[in-house]
N, C-alpha and C positions, 0 to 999 in steps of 0.2 A: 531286582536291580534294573536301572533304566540303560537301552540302547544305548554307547552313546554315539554311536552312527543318529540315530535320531535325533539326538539332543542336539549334533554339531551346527554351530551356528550357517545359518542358513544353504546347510547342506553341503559344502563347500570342500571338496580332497574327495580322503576317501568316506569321508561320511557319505556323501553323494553318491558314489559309488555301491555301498553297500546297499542302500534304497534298493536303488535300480536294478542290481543283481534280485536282490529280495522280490521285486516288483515284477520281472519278467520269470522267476522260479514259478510267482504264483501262476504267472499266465500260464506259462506250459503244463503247469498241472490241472488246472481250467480246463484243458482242451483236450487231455492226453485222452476222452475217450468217445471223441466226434467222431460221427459215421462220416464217410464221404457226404452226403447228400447236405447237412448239417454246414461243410465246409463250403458251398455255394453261397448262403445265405449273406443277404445286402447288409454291408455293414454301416455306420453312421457316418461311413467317409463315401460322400456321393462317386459311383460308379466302379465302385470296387467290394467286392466280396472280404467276408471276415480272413480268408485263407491270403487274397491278395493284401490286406495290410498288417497282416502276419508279416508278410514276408518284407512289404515295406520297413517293418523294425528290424526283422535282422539285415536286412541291409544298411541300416543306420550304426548297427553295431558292430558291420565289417571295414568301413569306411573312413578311411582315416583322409588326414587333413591334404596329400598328394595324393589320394586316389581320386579324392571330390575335386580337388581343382581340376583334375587330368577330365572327370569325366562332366565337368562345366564346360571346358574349351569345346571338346570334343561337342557337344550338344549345344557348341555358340552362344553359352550364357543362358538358355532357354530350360531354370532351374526345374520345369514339370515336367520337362521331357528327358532332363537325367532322372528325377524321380522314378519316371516308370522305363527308363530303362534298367537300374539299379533293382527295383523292383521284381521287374521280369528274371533276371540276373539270381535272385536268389528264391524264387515260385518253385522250384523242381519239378520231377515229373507226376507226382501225388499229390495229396496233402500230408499224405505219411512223410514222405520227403520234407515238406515244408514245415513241417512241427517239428523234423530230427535237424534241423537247419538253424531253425528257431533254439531249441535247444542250446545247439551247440555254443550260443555267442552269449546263453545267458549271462556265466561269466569275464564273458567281452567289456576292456576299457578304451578300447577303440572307439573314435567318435569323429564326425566331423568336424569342422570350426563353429565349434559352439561351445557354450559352457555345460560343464558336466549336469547342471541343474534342470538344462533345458533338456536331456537326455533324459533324466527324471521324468519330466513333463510331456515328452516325444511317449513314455510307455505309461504311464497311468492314463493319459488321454486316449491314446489308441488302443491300450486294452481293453478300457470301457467302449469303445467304437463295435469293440470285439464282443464283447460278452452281454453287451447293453441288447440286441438283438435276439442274440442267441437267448436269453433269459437269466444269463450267469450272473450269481450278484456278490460281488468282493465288498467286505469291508475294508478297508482302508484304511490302516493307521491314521490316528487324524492328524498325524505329529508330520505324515510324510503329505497328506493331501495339503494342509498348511501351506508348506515349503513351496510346496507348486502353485498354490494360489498366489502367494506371495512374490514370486518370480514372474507370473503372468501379469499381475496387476501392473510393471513395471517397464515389462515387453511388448514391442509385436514384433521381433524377429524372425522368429519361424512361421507365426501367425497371429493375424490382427487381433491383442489381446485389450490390452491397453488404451488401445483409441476406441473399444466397445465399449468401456463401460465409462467413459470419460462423462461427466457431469451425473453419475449416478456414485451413491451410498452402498456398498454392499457389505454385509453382516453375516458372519457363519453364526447357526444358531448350536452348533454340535463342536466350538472351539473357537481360538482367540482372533479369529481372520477378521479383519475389516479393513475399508478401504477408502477412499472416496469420499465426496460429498455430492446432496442432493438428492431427490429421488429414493427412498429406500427398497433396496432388494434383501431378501433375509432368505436364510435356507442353508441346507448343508452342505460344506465345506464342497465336495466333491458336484454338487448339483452346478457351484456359482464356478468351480473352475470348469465345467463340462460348457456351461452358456458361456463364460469367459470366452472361451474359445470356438464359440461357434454353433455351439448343438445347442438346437431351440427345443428338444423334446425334454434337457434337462428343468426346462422352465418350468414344465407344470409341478417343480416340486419348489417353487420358489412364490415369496410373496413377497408382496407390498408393491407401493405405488408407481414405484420402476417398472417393476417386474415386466409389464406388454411392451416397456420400450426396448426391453432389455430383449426380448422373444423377436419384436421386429427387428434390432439390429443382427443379429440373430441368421432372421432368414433374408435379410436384404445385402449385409456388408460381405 
């Protein structure tokens, strides 16, 4: 029988909800048996380590919508610097600490102001950040990578998604994603949200005649 957290249209309550819970189980079981040394390692988010954007998720998942205002004011509007304060806030003193940290908010429905989709998209992007480096390779329902492709195509909220790939075509070749006109980019589902958002190293699994523009916006936007 099919999900139907999956199924629900465009992920929206608690379908959305169930993803992400799903999403951040698999992470923590990914990682449940990294050496310290392993946790250094550079992740796809420039100047932060896979253990520090660990911990940037569960701080997304303890933050509710007056904690984030309080700690906007507090840091004068200067949204990169709650970031890594927030950040700092939930790193502990290990990385043992920061995966039983992790853990704990898998079941977390706390969120900023944001839509719960974009919560979604906040962890299959940054778990790939994580695991992309490390060599960990998650399949991904493709029902759930869809949904986020689908919500990026439409956004730059959180980050510039939408205004990357503006005048390009882009086609999952692993499921019913498409988007766009212009320029064709093709590739799977998970490659075009990873370039969607920024990571140029997803592009060499991507073709067509987009594709290098798609790679420059990439590393230039």
């Amino acid at each position: 029988m099919t999900d139907p957290a999956v199924t629900a249209p465009h992920g929206r309550g608690a379908g959305a909800w169930s993803l992400i819970h799903a999403e951040r189980a698999a992470l923590a079981a990914d990682l449940g048996d990294m050496t310290d040394e392993r946790w250094q390692t550079q992740s796809l988010c420039a100047g932060l380590t896979v253990r520090e954007v660990l911990a940037h998720l569960t701080a997304g998942a303890s933050l509710n919508t007056v904690r984030w205002m309080a700690g906007v004011i507090r840091c004068r509007f200067d949204f990169d610097k709650q970031v890594a304060m927030r950040l700092a806030e939930q790193l502990g003193r290990t990385p043992a600490e920061t995966l039983e940290r992790f853990r704990r908010v898998v079941p977390s429905t706390t969120k900023p102001p944001l839509p719960a989709l974009a919560m979604l998209g906040e962890t299959v992007v940054h778990g790939e950040d994580i695991r992309r480096p490390l060599g960990i390779r998650r399949d991904h329902p493709v029902e759930v990578v869809t949904q986020v492709a689908e919500y990026y195509r439409g956004s730059d909220l959180v980050v510039l998604a939408k205004g990357r790939v503006d005048g390009l075509r882009l086609v999952a070749d692993d499921g019913p994603f498409t988007t766009g006109s212009g320029p064709l980019v093709s590739g799977p589902t998970l490659s075009l949200v990873m370039a969607m958002t920024g990571r140029a190293t997803y592009c060499d699994e991507l073709d067509g005649d987009g594709a290098e523009l798609l790679r420059s916006r990439c590393e230039t936007v």
